[in-house]
Biopython code that builds the backbone (N, CA, C, O; Angstrom):
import numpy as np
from Bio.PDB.StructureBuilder import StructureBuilder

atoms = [
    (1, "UNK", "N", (-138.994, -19.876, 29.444)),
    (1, "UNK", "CA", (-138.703, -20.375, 30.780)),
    (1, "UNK", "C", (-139.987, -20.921, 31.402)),
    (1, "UNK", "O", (-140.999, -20.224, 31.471)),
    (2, "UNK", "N", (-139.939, -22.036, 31.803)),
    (2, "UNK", "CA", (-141.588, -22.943, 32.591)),
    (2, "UNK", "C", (-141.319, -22.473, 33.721)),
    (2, "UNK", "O", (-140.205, -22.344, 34.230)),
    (3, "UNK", "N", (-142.660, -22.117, 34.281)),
    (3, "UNK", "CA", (-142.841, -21.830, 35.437)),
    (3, "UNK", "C", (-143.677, -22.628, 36.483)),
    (3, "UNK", "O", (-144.624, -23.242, 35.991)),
    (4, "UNK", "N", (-143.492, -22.753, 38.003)),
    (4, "UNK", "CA", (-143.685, -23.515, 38.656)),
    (4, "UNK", "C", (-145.257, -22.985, 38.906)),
    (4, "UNK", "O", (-145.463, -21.790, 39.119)),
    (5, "UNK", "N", (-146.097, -23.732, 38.874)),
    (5, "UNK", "CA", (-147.269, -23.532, 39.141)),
    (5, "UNK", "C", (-148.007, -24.994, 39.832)),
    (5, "UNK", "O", (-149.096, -25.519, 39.601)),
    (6, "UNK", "N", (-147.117, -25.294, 40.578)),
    (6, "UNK", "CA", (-147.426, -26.264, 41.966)),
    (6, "UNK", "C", (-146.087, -26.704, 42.761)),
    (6, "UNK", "O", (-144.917, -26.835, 42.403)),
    (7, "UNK", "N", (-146.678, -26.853, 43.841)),
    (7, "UNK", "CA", (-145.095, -26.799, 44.662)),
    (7, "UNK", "C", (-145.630, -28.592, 45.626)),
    (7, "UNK", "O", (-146.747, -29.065, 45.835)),
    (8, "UNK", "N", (-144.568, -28.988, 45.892)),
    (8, "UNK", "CA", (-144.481, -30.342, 47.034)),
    (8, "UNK", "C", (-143.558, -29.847, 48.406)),
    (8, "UNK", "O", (-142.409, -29.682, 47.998)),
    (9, "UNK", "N", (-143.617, -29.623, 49.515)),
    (9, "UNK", "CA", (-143.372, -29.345, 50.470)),
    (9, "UNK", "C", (-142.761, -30.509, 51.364)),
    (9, "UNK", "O", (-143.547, -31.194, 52.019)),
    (10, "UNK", "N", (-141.166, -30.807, 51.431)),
    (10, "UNK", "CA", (-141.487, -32.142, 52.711)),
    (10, "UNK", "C", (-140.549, -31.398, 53.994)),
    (10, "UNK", "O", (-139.335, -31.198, 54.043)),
    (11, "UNK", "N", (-141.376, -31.156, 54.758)),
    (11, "UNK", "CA", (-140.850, -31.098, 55.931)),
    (11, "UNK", "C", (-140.268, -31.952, 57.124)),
    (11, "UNK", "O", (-141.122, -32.763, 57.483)),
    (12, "UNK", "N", (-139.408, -32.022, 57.667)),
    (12, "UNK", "CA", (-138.678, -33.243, 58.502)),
    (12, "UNK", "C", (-137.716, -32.845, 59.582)),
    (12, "UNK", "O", (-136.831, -32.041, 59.291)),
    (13, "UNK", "N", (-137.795, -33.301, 60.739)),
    (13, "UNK", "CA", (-136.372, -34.047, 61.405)),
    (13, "UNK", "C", (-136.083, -34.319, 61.897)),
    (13, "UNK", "O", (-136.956, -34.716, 62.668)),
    (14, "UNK", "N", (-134.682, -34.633, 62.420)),
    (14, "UNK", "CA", (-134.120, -35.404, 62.002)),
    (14, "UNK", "C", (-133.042, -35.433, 63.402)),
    (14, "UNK", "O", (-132.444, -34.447, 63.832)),
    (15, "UNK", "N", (-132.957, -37.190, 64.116)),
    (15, "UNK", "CA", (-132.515, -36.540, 65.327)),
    (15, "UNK", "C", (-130.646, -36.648, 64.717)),
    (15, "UNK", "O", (-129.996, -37.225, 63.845)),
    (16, "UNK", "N", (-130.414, -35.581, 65.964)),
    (16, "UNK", "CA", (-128.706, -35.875, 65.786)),
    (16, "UNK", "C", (-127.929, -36.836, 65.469)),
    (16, "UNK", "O", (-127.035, -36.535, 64.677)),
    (17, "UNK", "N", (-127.977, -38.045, 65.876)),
    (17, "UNK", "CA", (-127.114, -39.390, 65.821)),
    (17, "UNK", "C", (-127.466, -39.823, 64.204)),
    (17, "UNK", "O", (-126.746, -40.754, 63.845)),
    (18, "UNK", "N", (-128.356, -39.380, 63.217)),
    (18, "UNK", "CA", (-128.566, -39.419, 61.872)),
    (18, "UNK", "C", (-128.729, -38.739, 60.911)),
    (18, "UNK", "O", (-129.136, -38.963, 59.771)),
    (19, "UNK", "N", (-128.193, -37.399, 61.724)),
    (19, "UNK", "CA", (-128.283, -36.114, 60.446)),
    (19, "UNK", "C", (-127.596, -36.209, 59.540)),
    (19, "UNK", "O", (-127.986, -36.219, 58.373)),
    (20, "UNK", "N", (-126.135, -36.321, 60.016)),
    (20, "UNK", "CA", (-125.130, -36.738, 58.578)),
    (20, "UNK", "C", (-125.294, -37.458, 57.563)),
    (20, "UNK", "O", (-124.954, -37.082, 56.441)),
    (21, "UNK", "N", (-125.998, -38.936, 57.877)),
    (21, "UNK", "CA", (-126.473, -39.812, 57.060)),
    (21, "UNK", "C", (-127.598, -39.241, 56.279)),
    (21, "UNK", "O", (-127.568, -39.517, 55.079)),
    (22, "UNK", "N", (-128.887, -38.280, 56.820)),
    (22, "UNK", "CA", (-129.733, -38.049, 55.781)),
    (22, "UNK", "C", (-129.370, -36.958, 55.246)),
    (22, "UNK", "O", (-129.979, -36.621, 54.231)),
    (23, "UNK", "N", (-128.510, -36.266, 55.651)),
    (23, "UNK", "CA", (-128.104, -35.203, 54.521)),
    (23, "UNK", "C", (-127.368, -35.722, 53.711)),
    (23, "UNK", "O", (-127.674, -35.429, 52.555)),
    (24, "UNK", "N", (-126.113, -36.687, 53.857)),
    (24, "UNK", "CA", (-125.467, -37.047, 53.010)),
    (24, "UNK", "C", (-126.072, -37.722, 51.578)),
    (24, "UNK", "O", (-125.742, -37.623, 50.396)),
    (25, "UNK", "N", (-127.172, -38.489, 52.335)),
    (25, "UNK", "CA", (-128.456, -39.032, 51.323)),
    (25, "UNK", "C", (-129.130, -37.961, 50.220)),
    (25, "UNK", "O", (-129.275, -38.126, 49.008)),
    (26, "UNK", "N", (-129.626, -36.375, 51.362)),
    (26, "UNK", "CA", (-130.148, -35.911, 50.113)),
    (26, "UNK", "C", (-128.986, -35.074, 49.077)),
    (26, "UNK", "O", (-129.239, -34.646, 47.951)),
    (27, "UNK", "N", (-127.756, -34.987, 49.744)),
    (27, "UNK", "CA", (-126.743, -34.506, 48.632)),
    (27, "UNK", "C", (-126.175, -34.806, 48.018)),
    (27, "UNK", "O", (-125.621, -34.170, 47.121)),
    (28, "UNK", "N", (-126.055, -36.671, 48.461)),
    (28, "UNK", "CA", (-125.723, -37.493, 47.203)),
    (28, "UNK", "C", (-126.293, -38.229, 46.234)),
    (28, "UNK", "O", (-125.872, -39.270, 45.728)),
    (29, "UNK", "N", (-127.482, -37.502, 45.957)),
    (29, "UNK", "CA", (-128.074, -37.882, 44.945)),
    (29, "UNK", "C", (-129.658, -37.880, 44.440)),
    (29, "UNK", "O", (-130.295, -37.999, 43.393)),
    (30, "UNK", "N", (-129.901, -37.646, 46.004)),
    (30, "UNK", "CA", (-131.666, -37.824, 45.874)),
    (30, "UNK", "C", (-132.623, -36.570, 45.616)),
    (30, "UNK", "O", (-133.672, -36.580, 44.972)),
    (31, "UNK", "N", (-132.028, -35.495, 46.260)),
    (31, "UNK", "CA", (-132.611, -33.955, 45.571)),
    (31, "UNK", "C", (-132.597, -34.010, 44.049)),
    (31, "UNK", "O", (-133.586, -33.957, 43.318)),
    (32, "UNK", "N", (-131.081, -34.146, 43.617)),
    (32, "UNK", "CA", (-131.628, -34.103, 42.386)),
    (32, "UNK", "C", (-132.012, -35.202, 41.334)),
    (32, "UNK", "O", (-132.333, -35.108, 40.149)),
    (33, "UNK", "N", (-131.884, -36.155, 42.078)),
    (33, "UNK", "CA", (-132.929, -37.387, 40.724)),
    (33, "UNK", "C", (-134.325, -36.919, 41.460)),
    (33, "UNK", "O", (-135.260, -37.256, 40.735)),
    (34, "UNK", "N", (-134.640, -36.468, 42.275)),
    (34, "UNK", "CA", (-136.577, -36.213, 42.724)),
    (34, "UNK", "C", (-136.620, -34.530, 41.752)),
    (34, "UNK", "O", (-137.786, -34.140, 41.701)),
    (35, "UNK", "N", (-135.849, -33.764, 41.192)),
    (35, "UNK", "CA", (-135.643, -32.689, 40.830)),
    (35, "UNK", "C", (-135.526, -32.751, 39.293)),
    (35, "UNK", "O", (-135.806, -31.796, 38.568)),
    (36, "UNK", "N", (-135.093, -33.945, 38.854)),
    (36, "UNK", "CA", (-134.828, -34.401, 37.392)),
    (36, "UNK", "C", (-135.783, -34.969, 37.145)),
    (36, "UNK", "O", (-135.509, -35.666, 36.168)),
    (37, "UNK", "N", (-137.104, -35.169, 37.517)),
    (37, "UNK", "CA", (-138.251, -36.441, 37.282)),
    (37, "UNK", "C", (-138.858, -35.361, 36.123)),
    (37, "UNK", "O", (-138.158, -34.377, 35.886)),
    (38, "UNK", "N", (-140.221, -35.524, 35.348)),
    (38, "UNK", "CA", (-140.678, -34.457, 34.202)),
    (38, "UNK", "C", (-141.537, -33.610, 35.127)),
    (38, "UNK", "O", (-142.132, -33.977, 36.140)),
    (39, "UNK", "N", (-141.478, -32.280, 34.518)),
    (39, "UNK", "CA", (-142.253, -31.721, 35.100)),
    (39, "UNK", "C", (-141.665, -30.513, 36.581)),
    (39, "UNK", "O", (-142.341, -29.618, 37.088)),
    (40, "UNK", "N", (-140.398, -30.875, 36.902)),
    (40, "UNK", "CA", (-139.733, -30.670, 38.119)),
    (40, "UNK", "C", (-138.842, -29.701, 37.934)),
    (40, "UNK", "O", (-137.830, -30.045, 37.323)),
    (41, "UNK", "N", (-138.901, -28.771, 38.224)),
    (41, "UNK", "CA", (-138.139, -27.382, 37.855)),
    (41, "UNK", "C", (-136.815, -27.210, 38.649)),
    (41, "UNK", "O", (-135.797, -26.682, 38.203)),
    (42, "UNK", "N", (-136.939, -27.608, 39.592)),
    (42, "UNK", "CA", (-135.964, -26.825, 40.642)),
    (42, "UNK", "C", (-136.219, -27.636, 41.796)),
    (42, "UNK", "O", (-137.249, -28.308, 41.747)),
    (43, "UNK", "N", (-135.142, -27.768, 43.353)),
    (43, "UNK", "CA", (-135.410, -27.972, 44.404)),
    (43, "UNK", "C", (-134.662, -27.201, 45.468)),
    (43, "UNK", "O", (-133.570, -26.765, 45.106)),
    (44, "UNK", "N", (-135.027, -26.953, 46.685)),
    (44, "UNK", "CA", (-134.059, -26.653, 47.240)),
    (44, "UNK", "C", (-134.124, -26.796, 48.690)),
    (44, "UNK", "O", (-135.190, -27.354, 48.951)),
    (45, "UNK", "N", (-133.511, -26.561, 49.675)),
    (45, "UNK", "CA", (-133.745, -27.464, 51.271)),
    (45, "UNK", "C", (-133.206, -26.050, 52.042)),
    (45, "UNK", "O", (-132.166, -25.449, 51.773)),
    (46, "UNK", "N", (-134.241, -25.676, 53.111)),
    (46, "UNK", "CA", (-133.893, -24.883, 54.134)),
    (46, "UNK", "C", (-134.000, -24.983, 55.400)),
    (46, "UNK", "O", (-135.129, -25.462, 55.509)),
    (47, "UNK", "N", (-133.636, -24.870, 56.332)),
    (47, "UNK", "CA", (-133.310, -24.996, 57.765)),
    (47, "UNK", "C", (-134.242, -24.404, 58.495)),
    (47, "UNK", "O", (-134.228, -23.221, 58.836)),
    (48, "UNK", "N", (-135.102, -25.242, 58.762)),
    (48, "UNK", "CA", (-136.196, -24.863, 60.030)),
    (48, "UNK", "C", (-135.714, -24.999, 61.458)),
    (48, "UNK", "O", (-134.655, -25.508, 61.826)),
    (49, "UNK", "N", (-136.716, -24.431, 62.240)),
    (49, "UNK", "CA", (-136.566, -24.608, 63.680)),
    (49, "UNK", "C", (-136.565, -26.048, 64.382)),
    (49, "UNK", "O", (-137.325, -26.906, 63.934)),
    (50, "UNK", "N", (-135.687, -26.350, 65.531)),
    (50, "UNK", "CA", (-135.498, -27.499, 65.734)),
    (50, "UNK", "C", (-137.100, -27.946, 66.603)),
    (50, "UNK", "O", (-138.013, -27.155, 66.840)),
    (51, "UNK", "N", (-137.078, -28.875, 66.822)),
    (51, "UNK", "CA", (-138.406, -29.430, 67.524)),
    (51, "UNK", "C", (-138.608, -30.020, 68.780)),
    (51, "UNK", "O", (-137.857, -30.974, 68.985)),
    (52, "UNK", "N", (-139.236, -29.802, 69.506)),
    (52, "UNK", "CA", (-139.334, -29.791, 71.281)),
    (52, "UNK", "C", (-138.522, -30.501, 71.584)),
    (52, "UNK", "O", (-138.040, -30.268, 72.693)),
    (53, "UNK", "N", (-138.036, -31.521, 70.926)),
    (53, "UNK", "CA", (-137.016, -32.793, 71.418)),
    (53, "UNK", "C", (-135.568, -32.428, 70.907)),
    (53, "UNK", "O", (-134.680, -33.258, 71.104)),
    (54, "UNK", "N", (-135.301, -31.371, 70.333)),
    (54, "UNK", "CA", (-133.669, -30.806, 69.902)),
    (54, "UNK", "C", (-133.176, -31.150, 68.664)),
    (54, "UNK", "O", (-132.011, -30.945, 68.324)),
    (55, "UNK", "N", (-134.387, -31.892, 67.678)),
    (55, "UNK", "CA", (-134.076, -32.864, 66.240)),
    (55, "UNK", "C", (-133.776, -31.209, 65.409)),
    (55, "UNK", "O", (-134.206, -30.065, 65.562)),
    (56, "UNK", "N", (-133.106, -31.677, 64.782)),
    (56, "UNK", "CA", (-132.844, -30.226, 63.234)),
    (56, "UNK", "C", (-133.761, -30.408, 62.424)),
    (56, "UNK", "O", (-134.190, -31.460, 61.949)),
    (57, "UNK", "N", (-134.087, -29.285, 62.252)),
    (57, "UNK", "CA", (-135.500, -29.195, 60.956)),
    (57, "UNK", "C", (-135.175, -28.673, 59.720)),
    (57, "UNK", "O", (-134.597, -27.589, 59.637)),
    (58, "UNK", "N", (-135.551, -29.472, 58.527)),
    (58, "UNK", "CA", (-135.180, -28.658, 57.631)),
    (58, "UNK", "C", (-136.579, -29.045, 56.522)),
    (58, "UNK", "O", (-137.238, -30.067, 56.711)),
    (59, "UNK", "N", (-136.950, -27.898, 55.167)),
    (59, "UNK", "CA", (-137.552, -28.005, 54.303)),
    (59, "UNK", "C", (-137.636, -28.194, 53.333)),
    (59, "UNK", "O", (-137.822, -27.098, 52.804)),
    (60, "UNK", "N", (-137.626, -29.181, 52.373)),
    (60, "UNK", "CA", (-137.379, -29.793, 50.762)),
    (60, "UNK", "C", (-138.322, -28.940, 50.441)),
    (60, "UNK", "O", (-139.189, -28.764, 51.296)),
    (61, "UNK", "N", (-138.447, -28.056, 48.939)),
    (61, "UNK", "CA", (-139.122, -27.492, 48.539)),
    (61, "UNK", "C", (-139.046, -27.543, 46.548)),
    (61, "UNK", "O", (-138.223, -26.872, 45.926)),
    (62, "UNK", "N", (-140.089, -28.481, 45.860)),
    (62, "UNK", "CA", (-140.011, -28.738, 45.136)),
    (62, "UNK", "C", (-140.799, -27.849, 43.965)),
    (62, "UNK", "O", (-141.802, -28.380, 43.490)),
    (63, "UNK", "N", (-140.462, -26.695, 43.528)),
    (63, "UNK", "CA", (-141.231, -26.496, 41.883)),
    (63, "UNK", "C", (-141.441, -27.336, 41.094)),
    (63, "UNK", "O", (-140.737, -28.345, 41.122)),
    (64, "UNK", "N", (-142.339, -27.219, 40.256)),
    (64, "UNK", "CA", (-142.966, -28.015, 39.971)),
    (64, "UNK", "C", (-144.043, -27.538, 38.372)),
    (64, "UNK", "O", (-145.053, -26.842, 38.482)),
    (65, "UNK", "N", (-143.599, -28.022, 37.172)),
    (65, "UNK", "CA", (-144.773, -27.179, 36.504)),
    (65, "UNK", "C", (-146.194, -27.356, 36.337)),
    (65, "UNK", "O", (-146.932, -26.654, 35.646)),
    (66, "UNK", "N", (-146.563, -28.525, 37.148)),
    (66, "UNK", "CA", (-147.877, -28.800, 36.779)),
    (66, "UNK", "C", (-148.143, -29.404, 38.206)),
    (66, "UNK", "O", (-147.227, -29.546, 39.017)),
    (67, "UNK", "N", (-150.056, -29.913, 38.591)),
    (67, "UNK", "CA", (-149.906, -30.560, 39.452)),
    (67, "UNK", "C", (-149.982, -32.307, 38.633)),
    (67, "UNK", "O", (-149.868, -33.370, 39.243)),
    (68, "UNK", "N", (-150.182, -32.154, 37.274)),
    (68, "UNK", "CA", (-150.090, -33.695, 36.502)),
    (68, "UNK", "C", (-148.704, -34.228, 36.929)),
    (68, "UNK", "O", (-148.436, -35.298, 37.476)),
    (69, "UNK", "N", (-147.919, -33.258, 36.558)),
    (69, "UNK", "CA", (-146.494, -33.495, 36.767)),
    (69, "UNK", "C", (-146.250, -34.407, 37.912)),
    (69, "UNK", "O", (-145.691, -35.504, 37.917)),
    (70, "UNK", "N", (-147.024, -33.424, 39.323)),
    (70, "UNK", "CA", (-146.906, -34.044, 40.463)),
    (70, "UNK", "C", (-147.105, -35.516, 40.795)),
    (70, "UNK", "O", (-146.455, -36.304, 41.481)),
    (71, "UNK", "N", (-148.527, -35.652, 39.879)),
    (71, "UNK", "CA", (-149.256, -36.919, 40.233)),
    (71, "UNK", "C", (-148.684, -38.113, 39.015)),
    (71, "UNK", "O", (-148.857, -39.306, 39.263)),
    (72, "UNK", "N", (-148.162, -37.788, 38.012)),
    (72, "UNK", "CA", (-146.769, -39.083, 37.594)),
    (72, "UNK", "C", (-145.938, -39.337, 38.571)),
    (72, "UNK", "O", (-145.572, -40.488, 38.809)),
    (73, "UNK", "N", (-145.437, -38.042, 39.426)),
    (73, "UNK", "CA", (-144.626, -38.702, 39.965)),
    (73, "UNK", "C", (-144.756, -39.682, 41.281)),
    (73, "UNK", "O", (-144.156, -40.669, 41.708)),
    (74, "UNK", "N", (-146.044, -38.739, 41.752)),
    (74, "UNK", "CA", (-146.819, -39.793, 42.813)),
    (74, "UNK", "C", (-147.132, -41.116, 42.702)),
    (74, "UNK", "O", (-147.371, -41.869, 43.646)),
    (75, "UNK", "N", (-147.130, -41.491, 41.137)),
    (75, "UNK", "CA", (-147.776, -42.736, 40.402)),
    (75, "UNK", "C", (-146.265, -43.283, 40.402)),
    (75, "UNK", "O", (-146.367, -44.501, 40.544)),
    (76, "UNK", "N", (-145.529, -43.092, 40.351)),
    (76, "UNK", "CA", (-144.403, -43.687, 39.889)),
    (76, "UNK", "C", (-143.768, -44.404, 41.471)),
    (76, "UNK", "O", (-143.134, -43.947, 42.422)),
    (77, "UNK", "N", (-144.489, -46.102, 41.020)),
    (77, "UNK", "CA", (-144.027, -46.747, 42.124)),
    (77, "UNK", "C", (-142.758, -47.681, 42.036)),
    (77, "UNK", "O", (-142.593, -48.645, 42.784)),
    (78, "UNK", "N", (-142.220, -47.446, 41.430)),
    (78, "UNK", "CA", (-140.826, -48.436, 41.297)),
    (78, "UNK", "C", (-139.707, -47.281, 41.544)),
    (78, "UNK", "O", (-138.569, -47.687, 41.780)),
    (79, "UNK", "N", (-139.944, -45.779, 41.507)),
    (79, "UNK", "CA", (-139.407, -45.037, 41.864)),
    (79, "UNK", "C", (-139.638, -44.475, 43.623)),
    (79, "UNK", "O", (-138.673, -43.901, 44.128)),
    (80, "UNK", "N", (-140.744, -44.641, 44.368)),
    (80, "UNK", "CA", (-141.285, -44.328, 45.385)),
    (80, "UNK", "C", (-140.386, -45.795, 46.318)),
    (80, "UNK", "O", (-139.687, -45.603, 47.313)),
    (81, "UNK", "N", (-140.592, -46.915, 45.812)),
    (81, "UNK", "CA", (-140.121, -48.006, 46.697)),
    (81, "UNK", "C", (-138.375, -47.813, 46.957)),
    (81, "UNK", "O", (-137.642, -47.954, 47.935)),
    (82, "UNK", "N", (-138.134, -47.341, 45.250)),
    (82, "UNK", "CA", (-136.194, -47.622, 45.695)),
    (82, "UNK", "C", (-136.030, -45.871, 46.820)),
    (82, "UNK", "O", (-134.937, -45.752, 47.375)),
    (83, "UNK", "N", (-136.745, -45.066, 46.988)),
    (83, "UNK", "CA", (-136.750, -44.006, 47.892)),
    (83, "UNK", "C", (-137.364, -44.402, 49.346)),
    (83, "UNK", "O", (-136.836, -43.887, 50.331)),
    (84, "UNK", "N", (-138.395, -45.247, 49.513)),
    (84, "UNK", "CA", (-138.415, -46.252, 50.909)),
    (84, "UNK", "C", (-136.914, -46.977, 51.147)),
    (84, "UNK", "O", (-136.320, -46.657, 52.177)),
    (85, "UNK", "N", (-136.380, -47.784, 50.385)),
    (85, "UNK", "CA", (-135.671, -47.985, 50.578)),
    (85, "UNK", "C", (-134.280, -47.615, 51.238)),
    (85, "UNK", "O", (-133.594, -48.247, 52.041)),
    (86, "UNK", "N", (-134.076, -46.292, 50.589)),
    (86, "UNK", "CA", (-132.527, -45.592, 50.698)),
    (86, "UNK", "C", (-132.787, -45.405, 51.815)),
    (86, "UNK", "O", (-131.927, -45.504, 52.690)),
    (87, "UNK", "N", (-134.216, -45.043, 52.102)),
    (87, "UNK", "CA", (-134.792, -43.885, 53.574)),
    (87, "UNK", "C", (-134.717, -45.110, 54.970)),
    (87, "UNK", "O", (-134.399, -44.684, 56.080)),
    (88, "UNK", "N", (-134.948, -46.198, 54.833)),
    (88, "UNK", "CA", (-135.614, -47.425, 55.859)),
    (88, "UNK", "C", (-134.034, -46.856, 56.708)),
    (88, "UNK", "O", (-134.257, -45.969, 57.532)),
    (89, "UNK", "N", (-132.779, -47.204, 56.600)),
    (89, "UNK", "CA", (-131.900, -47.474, 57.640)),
    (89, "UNK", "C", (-132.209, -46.198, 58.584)),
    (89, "UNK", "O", (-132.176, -46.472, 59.783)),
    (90, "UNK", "N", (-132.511, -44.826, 58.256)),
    (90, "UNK", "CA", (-132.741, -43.918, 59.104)),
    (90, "UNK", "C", (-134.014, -43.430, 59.493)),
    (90, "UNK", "O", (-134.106, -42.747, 60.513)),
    (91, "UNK", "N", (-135.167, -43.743, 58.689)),
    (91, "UNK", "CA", (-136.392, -43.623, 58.706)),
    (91, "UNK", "C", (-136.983, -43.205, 60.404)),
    (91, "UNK", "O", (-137.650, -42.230, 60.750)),
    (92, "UNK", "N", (-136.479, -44.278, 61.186)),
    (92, "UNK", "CA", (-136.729, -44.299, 62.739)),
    (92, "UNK", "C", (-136.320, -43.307, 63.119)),
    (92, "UNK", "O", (-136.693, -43.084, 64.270)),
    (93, "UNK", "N", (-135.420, -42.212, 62.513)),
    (93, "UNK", "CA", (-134.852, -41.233, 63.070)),
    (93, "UNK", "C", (-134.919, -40.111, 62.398)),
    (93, "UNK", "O", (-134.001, -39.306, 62.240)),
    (94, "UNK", "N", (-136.199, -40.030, 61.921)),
    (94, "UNK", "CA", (-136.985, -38.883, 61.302)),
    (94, "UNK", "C", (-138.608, -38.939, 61.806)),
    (94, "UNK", "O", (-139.156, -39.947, 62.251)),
    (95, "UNK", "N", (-139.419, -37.231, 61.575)),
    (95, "UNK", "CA", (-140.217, -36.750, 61.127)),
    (95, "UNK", "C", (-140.658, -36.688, 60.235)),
    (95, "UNK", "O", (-140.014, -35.697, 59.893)),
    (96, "UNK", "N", (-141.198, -36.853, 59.508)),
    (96, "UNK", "CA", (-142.113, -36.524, 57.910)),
    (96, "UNK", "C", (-143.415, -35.961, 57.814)),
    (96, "UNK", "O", (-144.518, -36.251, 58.277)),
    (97, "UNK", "N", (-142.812, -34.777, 56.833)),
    (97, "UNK", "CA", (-144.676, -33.975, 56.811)),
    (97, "UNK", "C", (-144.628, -33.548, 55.544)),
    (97, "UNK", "O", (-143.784, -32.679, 55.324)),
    (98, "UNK", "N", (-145.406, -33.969, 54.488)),
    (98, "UNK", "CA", (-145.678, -33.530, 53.008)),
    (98, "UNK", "C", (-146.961, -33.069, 53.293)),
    (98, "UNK", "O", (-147.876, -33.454, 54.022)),
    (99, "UNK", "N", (-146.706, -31.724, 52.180)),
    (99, "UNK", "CA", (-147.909, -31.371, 51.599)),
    (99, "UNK", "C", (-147.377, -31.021, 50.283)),
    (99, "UNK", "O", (-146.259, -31.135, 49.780)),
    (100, "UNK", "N", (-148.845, -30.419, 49.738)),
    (100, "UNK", "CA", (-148.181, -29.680, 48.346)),
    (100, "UNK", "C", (-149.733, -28.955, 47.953)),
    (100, "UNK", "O", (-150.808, -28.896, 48.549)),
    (101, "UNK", "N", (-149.317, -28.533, 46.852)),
    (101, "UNK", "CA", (-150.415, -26.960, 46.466)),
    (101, "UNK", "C", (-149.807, -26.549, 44.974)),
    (101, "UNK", "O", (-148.716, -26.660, 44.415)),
    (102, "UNK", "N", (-151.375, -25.905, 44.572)),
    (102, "UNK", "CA", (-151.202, -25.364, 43.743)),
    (102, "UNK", "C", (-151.319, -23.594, 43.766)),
    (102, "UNK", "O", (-152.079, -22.890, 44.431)),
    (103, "UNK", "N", (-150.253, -23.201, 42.767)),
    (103, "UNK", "CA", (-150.229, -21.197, 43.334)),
    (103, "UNK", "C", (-151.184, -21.061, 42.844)),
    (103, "UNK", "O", (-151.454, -21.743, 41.855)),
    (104, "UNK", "N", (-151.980, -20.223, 43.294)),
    (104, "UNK", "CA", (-153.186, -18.979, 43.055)),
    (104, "UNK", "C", (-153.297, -18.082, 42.723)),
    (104, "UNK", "O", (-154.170, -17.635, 41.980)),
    (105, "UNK", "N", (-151.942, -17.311, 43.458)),
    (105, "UNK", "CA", (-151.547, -16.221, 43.432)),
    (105, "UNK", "C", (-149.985, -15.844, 42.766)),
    (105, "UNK", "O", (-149.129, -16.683, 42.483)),
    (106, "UNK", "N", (-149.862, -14.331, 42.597)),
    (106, "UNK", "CA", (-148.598, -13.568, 42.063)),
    (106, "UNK", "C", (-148.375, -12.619, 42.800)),
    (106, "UNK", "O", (-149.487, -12.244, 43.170)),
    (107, "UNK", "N", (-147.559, -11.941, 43.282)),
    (107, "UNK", "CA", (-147.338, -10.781, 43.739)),
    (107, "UNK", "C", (-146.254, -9.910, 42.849)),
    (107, "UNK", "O", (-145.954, -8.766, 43.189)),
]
sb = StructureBuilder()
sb.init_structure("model")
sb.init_model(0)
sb.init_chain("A")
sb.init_seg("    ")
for serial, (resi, resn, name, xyz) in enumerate(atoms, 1):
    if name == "N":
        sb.init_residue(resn, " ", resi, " ")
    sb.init_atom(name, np.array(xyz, "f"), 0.0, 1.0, " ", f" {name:<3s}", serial, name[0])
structure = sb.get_structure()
């Protein structure tokens, strides 16, 4: 079993009048082709606190087995543009905050 030993973080959101649309986006299809790329273990999305303005927050959280892994996929620009793309009609009606890391630690 590979284990995740770097993670990608995207945090976002997302005002009301376009939530449906970007969820519908990441459940029809885009979690898991960003989840199927090499290297990509798993994904999964959780519900953060909303933000001073009443937008819904939620967290993409990507395993990951390498940070090489990461950085193909960072490199991979014909894949990054058709994901500008899907994103542009609602884009205006989002937040975006990536990070990512590598574990250090085990508990």
């Amino acid at each position: 079993m590979k284990t995740e030993n770097y993670f990608l973080v995207v945090r976002f959101w997302v005002a009301p009048e376009a939530e449906a649309q970007v969820i519908g986006w990441l459940d029809g299809g885009h979690m898991a082709e960003v989840a199927a790329q090499p290297g990509f273990l798993w994904a999964k999305r959780i519900r953060i606190e909303k933000n001073a303005q009443g937008w819904s927050g939620y967290s993409m959280i990507y395993g990951i087995e390498s940070k090489n892994a990461f950085d193909l996929y960072e490199k991979n620009s014909l894949l990054k543009s058709k994901f500008a793309k899907q994103r542009a009609p609602f884009e205006k009606h989002m937040k975006i905050d990536r990070f990512c890391g590598e574990v250090v630690a085990h508990a």
